[in-house]
Backbone bond lengths (Angstrom), bond angles and torsions (degrees), N, CA, C in turn:
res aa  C-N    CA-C-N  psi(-1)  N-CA   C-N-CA  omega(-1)  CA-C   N-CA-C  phi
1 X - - - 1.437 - - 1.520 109.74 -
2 X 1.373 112.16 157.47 1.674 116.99 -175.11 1.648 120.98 -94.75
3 X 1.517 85.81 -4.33 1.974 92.70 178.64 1.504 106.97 -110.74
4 X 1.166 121.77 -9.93 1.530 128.12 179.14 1.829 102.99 -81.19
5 X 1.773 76.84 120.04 1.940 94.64 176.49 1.457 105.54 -119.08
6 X 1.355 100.44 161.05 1.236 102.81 -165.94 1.500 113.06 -79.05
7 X 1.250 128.59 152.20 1.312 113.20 -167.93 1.620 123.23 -81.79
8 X 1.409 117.04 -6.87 1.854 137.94 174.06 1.700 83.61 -58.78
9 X 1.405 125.59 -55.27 1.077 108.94 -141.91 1.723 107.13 -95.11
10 X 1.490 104.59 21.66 1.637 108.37 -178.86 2.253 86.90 -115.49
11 X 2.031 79.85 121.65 1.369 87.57 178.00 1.363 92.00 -156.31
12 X 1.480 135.58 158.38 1.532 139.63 158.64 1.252 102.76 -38.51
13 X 1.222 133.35 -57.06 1.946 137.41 -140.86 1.788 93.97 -84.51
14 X 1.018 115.29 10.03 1.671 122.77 -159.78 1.895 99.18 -130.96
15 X 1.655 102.61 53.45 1.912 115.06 -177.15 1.491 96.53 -63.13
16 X 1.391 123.46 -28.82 1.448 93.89 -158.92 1.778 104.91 -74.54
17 X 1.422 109.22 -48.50 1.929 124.12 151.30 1.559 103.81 -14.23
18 X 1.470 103.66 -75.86 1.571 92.34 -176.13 1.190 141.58 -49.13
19 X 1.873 113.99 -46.72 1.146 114.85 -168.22 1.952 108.93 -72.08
20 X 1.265 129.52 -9.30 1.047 137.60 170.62 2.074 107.78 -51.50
21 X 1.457 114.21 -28.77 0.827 106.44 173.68 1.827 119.12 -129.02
22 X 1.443 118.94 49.81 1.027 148.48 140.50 1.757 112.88 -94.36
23 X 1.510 80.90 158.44 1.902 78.77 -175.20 1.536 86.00 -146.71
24 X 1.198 110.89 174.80 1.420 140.80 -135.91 1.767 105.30 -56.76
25 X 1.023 119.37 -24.94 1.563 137.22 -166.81 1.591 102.12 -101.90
26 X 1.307 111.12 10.54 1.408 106.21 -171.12 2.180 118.47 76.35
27 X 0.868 108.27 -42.73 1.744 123.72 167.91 1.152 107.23 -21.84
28 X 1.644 118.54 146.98 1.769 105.46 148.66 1.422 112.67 -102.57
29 X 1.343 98.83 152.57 1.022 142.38 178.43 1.791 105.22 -41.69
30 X 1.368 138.12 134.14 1.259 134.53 -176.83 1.397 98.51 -82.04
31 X 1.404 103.49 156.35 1.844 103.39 169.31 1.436 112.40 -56.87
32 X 1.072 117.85 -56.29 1.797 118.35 178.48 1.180 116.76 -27.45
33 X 1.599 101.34 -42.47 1.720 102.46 -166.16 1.640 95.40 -82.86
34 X 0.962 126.22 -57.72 1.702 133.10 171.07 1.120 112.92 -19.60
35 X 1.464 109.38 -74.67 1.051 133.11 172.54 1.881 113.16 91.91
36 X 1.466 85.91 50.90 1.297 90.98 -170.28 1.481 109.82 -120.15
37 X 1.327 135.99 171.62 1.560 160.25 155.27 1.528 87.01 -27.88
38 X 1.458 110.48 156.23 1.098 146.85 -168.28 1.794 98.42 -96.51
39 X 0.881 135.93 -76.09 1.426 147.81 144.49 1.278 104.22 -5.43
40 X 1.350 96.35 -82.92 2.184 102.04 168.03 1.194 109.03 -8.43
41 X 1.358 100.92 -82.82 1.575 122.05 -139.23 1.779 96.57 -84.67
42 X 1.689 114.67 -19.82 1.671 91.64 156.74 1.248 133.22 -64.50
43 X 2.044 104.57 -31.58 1.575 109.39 -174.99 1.772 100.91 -67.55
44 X 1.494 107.98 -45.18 1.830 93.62 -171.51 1.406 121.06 -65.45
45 X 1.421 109.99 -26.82 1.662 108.75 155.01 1.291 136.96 -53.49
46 X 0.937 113.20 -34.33 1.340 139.65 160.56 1.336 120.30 -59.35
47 X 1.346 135.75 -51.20 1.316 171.77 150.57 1.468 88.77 -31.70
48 X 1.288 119.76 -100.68 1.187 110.48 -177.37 1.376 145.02 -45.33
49 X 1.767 98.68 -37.90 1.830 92.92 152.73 1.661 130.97 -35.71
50 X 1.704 97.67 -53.60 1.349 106.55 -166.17 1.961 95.71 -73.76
51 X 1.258 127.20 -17.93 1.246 111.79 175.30 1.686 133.31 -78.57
52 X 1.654 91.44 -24.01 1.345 121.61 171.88 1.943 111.03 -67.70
53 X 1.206 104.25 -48.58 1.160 89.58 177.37 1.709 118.52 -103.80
54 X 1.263 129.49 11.95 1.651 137.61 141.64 1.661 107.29 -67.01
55 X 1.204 131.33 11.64 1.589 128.21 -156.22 1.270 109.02 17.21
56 X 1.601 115.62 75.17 1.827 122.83 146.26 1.361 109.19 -103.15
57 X 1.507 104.19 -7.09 1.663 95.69 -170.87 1.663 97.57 -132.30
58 X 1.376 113.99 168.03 2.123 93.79 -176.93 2.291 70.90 -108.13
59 X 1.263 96.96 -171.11 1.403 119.19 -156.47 1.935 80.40 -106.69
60 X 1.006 127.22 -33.80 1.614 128.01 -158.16 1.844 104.52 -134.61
61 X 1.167 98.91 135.63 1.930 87.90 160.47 0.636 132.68 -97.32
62 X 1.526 155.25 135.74 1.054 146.45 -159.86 1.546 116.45 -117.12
């Protein structure tokens, strides 16, 4: 598949990765819409928590 990443490369310190699955309101993105692994989409959730609260990511967009 062409949206499946490898999972080494899902980490907080890796914003540009993340914001691909934020959408316009700041939110993430549902798996459906992603369209990614189950696994995936816990590590990028995850990912982004821990980036959200290191401030790499803001909580809202503005």
């Amino acid at each position: 598949m062409k949206n499946q990443i490898e999972l080494n490369q899902i980490d907080f310190r890796n914003v540009a990765l993340l914001c691909k699955y934020i959408n316009q309101n700041g939110r993430m993105m549902t798996r459906r819409f992603n369209k990614t692994r189950a696994i995936e989409q816990r590590k990028i959730e995850q990912a982004i928590k821990r980036a959200r609260y290191m401030a790499l990511l803001p909580y809202i967009k503005q």
